[in-house]
N, C-alpha and C positions, 0 to 999 in steps of 0.2 A: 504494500500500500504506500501511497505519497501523500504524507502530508504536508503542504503549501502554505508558505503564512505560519510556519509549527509555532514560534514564540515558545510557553513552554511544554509541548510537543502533548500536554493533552491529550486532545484527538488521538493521534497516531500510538502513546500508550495506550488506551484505551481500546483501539483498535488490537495491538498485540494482545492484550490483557485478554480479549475475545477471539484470539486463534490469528491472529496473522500471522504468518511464516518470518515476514520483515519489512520492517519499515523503512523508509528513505524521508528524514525531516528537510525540507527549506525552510532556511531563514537568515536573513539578514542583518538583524541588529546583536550587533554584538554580545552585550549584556544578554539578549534571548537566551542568545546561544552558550554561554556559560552558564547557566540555567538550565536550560534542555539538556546537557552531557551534563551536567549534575544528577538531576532526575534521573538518564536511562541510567548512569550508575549507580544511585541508591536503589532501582530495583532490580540490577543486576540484568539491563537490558540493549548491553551493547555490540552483544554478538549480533544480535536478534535487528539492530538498527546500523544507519548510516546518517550522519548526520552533513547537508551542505550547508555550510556559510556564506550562501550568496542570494544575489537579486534571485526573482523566481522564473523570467524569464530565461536568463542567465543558466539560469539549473536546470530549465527547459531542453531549453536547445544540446546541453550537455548530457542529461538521460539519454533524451533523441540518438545522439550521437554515438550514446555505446552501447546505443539497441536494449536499455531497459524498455519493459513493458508493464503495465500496473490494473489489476483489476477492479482496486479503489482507488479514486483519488479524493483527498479532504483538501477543498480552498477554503480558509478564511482569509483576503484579504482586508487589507488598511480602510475605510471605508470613507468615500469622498475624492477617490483618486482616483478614479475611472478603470481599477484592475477589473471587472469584471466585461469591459468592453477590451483591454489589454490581451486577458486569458484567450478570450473567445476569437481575438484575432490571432494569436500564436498555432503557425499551421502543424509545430512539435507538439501540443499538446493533443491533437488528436493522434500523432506517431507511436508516443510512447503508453494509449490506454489499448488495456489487450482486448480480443473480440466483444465479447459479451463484459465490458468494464461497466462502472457506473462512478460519477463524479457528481460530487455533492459539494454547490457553492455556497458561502453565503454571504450575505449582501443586508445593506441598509435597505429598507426600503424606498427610500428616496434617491437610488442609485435607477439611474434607467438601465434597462439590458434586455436586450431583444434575442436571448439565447445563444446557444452554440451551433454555426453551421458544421454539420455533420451524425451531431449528437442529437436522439431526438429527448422532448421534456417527457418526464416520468411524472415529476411533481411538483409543486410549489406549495410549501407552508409557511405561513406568517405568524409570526408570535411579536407583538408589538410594534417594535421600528425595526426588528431583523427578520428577512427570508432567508428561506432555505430553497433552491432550486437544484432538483435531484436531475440527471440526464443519462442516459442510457445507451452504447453502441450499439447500433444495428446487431443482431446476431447473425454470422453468416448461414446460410443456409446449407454449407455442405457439410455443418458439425449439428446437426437438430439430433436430438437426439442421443448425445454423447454424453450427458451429465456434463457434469461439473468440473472441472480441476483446479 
């Protein structure tokens, strides 16, 4: 799983806590980040994780690049800065989600966002001034039927 935006990676423990094989955090701000390797080391979860120090684009294009693939991805970005029209333009984030992935962003609600071309919408819940917009890959059709992996 990837989580985007990790700050102090949260999500993506949480995510392992509930069975993922491994996590990959972005994040940017430095203090985050000595924070989050704090964390996955108090619960002894560094085998299990990878942590980037960088922009999220940036870490985009560099997953892309060395042919990771992720079946979840968790965005929380900064909210007021247009990442969600950002994300939605970056043609690696559609490279690096595996067939049947699902990505789960979220957003202020006073952030416009017209979705992700490629991904289609699963769902949208509002709790206040935050969404959540779930999106889903196409599933190919010459693996129907395969389960799961």
């Amino acid at each position: 799983m990837l989580d985007l935006f990790a700050a102090s990676g949260a999500l993506g423990i949480e995510a392992l806590s509930r069975g993922a094989a491994h996590a990959v955090f972005v994040e940017q701000s430095r203090a985050a980040v000595r924070i989050l390797r704090r964390n996955l080391d108090d619960l002894g979860l560094r085998d299990e994780s990878e942590v980037l120090p960088q922009d999220a684009l940036r870490a985009l294009r560099a997953l892309a690049a060395r042919g990771d693939r992720f079946g979840l991805v968790l965005a929380d970005p900064p909210w007021g800065r247009d990442w969600p029209a950002r994300l939605a333009g970056s043609p690696e984030l559609l490279e690096i989600l595996e067939p049947t992935a699902c990505l789960i962003l979220e957003r202020s609600k006073r952030d416009t966002h017209a979705g992700i071309a490629g991904l289609g919408p699963a769902a949208t819940r509002t709790y206040g001034e935050t969404v959540f917009d779930a999106y889903e890959t196409a599933e190919d059709e010459t693996r129907e039927g395969e389960g799961p992996k």
